[in-house]
C-alpha atoms as one frame of an Amber mdcrd trajectory, in Angstrom:
protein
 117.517  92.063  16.135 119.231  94.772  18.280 116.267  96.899  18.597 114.164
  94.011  19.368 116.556  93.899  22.137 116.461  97.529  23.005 112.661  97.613
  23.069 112.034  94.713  25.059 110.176  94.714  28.368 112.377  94.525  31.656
 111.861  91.089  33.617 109.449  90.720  36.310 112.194  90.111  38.552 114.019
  93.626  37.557 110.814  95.495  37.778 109.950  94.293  41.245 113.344  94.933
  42.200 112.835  98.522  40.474 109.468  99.224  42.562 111.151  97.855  45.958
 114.020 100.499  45.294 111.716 103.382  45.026 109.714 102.259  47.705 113.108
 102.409  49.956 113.600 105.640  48.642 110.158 107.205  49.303 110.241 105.519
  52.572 113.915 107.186  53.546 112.629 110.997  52.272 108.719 110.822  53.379
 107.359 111.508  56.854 106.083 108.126  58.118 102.295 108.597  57.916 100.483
 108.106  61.426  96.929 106.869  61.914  95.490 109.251  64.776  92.019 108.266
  64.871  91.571 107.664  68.775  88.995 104.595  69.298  86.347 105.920  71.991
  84.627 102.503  72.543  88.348 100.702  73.786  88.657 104.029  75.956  85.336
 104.202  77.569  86.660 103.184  81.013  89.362 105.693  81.097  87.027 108.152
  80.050  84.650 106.996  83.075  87.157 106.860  85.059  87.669 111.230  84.300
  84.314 111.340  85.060  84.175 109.512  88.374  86.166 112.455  89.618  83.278
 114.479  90.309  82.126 111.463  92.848  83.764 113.853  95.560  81.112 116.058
  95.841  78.919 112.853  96.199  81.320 111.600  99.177  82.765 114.299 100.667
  86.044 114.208 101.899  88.135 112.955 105.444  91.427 113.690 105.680  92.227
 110.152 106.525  90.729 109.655 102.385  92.874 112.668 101.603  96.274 111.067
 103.343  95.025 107.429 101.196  95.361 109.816  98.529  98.614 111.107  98.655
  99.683 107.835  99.630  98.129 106.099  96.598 100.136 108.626  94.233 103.364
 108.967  95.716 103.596 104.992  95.751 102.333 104.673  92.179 104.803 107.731
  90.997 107.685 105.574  92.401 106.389 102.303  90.834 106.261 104.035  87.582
 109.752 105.570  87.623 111.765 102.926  89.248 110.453 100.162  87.891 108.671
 101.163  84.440 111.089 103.688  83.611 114.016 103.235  85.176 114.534  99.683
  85.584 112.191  97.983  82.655 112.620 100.470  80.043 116.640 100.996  81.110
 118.183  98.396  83.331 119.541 101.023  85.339 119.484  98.872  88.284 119.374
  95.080  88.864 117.282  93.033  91.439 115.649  90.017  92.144 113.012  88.026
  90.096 110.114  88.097  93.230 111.061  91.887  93.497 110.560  93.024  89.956
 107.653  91.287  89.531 106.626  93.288  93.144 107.833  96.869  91.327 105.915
  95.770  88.468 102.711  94.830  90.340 102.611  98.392  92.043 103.603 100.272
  88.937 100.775  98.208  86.968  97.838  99.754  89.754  98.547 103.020  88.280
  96.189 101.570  85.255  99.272 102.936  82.372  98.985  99.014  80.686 101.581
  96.584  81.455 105.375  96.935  82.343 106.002  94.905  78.795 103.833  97.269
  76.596 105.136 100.931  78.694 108.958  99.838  78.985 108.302  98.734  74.859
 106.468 102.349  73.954 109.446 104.397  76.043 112.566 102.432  74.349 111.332
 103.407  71.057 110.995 106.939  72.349 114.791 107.275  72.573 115.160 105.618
  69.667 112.714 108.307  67.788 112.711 111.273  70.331 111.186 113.862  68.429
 111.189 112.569  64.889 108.372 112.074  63.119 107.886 108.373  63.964 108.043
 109.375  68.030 104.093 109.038  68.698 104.244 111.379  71.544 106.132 113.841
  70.599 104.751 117.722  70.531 107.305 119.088  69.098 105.913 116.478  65.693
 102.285 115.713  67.034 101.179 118.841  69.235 100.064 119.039  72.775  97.368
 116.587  73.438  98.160 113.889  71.157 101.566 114.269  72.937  99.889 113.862
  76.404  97.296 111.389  76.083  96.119 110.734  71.994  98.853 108.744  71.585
  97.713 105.910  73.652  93.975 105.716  72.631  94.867 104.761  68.976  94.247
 101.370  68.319  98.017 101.502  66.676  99.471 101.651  69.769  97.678  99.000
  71.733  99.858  96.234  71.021 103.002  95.291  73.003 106.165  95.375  70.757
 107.637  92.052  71.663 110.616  92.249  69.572 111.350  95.934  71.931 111.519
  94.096  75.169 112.682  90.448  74.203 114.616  90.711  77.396 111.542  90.445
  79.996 109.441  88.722  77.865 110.771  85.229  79.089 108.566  86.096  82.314
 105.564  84.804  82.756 104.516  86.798  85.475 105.110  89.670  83.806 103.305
  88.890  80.480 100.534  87.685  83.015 100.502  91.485  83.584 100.814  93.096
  80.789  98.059  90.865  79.328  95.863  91.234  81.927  96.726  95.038  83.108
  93.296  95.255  85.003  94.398  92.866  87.596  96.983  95.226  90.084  94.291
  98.427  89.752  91.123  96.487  90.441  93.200  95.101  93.907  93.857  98.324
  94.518  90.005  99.577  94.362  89.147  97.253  96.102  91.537  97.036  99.008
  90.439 101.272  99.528  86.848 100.418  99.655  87.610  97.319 101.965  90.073
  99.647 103.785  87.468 102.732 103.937  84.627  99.842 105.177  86.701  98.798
 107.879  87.473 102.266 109.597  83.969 103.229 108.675  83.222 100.155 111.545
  86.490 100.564 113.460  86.842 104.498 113.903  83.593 105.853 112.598  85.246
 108.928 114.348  87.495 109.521 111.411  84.460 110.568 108.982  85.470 107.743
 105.949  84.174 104.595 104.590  84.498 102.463 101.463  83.006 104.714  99.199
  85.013 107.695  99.593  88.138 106.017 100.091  87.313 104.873  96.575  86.656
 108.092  95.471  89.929 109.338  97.058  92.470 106.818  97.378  91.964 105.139
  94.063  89.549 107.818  91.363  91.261 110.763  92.706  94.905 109.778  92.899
  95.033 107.727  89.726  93.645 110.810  87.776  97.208 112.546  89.054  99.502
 109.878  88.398  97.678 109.716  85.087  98.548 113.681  84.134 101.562 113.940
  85.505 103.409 111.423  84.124 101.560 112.295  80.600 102.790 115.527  81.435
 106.536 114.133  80.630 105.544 113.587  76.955 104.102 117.076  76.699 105.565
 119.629  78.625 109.474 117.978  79.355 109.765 118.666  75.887 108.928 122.078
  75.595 109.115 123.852  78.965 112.526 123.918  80.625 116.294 124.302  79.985
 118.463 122.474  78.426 121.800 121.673  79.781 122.822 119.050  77.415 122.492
 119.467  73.597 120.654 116.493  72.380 119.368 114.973  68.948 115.829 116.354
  70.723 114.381 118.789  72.715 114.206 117.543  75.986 114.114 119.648  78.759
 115.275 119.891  82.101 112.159 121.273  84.700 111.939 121.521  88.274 108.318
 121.269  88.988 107.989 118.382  86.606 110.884 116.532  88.642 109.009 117.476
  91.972 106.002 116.223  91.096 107.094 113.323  89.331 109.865 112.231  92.097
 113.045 113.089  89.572 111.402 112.389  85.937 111.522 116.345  85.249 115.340
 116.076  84.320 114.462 114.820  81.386 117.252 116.554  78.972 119.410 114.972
  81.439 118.056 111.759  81.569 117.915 112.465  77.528 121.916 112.601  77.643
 122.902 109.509  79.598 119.275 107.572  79.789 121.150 104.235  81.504 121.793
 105.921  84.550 119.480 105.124  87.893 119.799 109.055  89.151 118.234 111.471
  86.537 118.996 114.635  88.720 122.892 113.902  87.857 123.772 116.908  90.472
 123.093 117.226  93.848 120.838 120.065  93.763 118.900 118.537  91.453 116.278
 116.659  93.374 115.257 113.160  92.585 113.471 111.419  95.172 112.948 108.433
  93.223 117.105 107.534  93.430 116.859 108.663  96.867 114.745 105.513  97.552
 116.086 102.975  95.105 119.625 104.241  96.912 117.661 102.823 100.529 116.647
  99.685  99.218 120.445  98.987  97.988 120.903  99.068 101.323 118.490  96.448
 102.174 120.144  94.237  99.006 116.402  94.403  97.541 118.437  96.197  94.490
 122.364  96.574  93.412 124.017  97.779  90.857 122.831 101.145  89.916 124.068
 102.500  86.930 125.765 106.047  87.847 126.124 108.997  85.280 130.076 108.690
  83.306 132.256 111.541  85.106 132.833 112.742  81.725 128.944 113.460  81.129
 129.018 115.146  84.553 131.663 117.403  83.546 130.427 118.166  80.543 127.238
 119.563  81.945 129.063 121.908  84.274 130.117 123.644  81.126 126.671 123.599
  79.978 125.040 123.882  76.709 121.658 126.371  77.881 118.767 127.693  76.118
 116.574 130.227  77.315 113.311 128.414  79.231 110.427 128.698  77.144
């Protein structure tokens, strides 16, 4: 009777529980295993898009379509790290409901998805900066899957709802995030409109609808596109660091020029809540420069400032060699 009892088969119940166990356990030790097969049909427009570049030679080029340009990117850049970034993704500032849903609007004609789906992808970054699991990381995934693979995998076309629960009671802004076409299609066509109407106003100035296309909409996306890609890729790798995080952010000046203040990213890394990611005032960040203005105006209060004791810290400094 006792080695009947010995020898008999463990319950159902315990062998499930058994299985889940070592499940948990594989899970805990095992590099979470990452689908990066990029699907080219979903991404034919971006692709077109790429290729719609080489339209300039086609249209030529004004320097009224060269000054939509610049235009076109610098508002888009701002969009993108106020509002995306810095307010969506971190509440570093507050505002009203008409004006985030404005920041939201111009940050969503810079064709990067929704303010939902971004601010969802970038809160999980922190949470997973360069582990495994961080889908654009190159210190895990390499260069280009790092700058643009990431997002042209079907696994990462979904908006993580349970990630931004907070601005999901908005209508207006799930209106954007699932339609993200909407704010880059009025911006195409307000250039052409806008390049039609000098072509007949002040044919003088060498433009019409076309190129401002071209220039103001093909052109400038194309460098709001890289350079905030560029964040993923290169603020990782290229740089110093003056804070010693759980990653390997990086602090670099070009990156924060051309992205208005998003090149402090070891910074921004240390204390992410706060609205000013240069935390020194040689540090340039033009993008608190402006959100500073518009407290001004009351269009936004409240801006999270870095802890003294994080400031101080810094001046001590924890530095690598740049790379």
């Amino acid at each position: 009777m006792n080695t009947k009892l010995a020898t008999r088969k463990p319950s159902r119940r315990r062998r499930r529980q058994e299985q889940e166990a070592l499940a948990a356990q594989a899970s805990e030790s095992a590099a979470p295993v990452m689908d990066k097969k990029v699907d080219w049909t979903r991404c034919l427009p971006f692709i077109l898009l790429h290729c719609s570049v080489l339209l300039v030679f086609v249209v030529g080029v004004s320097w009224v379509a060269v000054a939509a340009c610049l235009v076109a990117y610098a508002l888009r850049v701002f969009g993108l790290t106020a509002f995306y970034h810095r307010y969506f993704s971190h509440r570093s500032f507050k505002t009203t409901r008409w004006f985030q849903f404005v920041g939201a609007f111009i940050a969503g004609s810079a064709a990067q998805r929704g303010p939902l789906w971004w601010a969802a992808h970038h809160r999980r970054h922190h949470r997973e900066s360069d582990q495994p699991a961080d889908v654009h990381s190159p210190i895990q995934h390499g260069f280009w899957w790092s700058h643009m693979g990431w997002f042209m995998n079907r696994e990462n076309y979904k908006t993580n709802i349970r990630a931004i629960k907070d601005f999901w009671k908005f209508p207006e802004l799930r209106l954007l995030d699932n339609h993200p076409y909407i704010a880059p299609i009025c911006l195409a066509v307000f250039m052409f409109a806008l390049g039609e109407l000098l072509a007949y106003v002040a044919p003088g100035l060498g433009t019409n609808g076309w190129q401002m296309l071209v220039w103001g909409f093909v052109v400038s996306t194309i460098a709001v596109y890289h350079v905030t890609y560029a964040i993923n890729s290169l603020a990782h790798v290229l740089g110093k660091r003056r804070f010693k995080t759980k990653d390997d952010s990086r602090n670099n000046l070009v990156l924060a020029l051309l992205t208005f203040g998003e090149g402090w990213h070891n910074n921004h890394h240390r204390y992410p809540a706060s609205a000013r990611q240069g935390f020194y005032w040689w540090e340039i960040d033009i993008t608190f420069y402006i959100l500073k203005i518009l407290s001004w105006f009351r269009l936004i209060w409240e801006l999270k400032k870095v802890p003294h004791q994080i400031l101080e810290e810094g001046r001590r400094g924890y530095r690598l060699p740049a790379v």
